[in-house]
VEXVEXTI-714704 format. One line per field, with one value per residue (C-alpha): x, y, z; chain. Coordinates in nm, 4 decimals. Layout:
c1 [X	...]
c2 [Y	...]
c3 [Z	...]
cadena [A	...]
***
This chain:
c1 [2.6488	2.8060	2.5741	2.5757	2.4479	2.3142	2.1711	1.9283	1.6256	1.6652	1.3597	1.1036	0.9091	1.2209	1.2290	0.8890	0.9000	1.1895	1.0183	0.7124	0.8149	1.0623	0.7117	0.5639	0.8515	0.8137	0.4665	0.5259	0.7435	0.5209	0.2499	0.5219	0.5873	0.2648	0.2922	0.6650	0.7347	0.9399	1.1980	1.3078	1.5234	1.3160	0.9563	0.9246	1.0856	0.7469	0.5563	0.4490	0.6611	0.9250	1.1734	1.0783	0.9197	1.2422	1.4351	1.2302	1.2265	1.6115	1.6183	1.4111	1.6304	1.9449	1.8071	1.6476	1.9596	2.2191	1.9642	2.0226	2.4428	2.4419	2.2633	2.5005	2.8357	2.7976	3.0016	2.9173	3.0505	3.3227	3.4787	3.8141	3.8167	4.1334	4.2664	4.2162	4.5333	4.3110	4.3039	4.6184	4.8345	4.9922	5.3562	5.4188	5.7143	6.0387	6.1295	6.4857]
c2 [6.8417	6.6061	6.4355	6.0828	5.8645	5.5579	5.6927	5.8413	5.5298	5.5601	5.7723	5.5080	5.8363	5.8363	5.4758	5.4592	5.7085	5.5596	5.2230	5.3908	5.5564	5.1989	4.9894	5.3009	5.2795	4.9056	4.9667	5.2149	4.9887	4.7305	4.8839	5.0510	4.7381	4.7090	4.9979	4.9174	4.7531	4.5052	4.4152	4.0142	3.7408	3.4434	3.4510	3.4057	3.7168	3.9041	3.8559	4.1264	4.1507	3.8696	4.0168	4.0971	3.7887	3.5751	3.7900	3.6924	3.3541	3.3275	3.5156	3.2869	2.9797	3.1460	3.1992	2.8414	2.6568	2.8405	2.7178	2.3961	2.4330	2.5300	2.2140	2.0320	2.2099	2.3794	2.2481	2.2573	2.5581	2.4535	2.3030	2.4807	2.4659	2.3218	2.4119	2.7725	3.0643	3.2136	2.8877	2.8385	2.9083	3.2183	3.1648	3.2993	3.6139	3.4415	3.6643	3.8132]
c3 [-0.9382	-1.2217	-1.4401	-1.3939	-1.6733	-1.4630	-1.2065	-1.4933	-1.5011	-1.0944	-1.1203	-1.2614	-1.4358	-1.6575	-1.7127	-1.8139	-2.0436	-2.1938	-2.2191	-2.3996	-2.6193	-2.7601	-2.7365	-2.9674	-3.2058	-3.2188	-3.2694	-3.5401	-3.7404	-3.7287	-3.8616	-4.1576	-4.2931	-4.4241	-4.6383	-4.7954	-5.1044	-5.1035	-5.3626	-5.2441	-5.3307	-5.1789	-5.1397	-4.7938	-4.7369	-4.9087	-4.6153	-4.3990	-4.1285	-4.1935	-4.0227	-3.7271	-3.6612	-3.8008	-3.5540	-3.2751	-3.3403	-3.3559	-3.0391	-2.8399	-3.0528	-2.8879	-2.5170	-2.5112	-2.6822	-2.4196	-2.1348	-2.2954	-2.3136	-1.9537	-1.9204	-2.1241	-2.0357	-1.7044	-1.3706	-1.0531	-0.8659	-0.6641	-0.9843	-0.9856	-0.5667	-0.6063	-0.8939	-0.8710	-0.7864	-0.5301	-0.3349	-0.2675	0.0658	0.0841	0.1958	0.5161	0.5450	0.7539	1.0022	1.0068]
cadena [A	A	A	A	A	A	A	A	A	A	A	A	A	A	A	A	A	A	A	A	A	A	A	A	A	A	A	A	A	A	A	A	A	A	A	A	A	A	A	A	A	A	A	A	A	A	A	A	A	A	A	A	A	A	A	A	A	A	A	A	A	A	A	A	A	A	A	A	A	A	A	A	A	A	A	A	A	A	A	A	A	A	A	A	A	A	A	A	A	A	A	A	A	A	A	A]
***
């Protein structure tokens, strides 16, 4: 039998496992910063675990502000209904 690589998480063991051992190396990062010296540019950046909590923050800044474009920007779903190729009439074959 071939190996198929997405049918690998199907079993939820494997998925799991996968899953704990990320929130472990999160985890153990986390708790690394605290023991690094850091060499910075700006002050702000001395503080234990600046990064990863100015990476979270711009994450959420990105998922909430495209929430808000859809709101701004989005159409309704038949917006191309009639302008679209696929809703056009197919011509019909003459017959010889």
């Amino acid at each position: 039998m071939k190996f198929n690589p997405y049918l690998f998480f199907e079993k939820s063991n494997r998925l799991r496992a996968v899953l704990f051992s990320f929130i472990v190396l999160c985890v153990g990062l986390f708790i690394i910063d605290f023991f690094v010296k850091r060499y910075t540019y700006f002050e702000i950046e001395g503080l234990y675990n600046f990064y990863s909590i100015y990476g979270f923050v711009m994450f959420s800044i990105i998922i909430f502000g495209s929430r808000f474009l859809r709101f701004l920007l989005g159409r309704p779903e038949n917006f191309y209904d009639n302008k679209a190729v696929d809703s056009e009439d197919y011509p019909t074959t003459r017959e010889k």
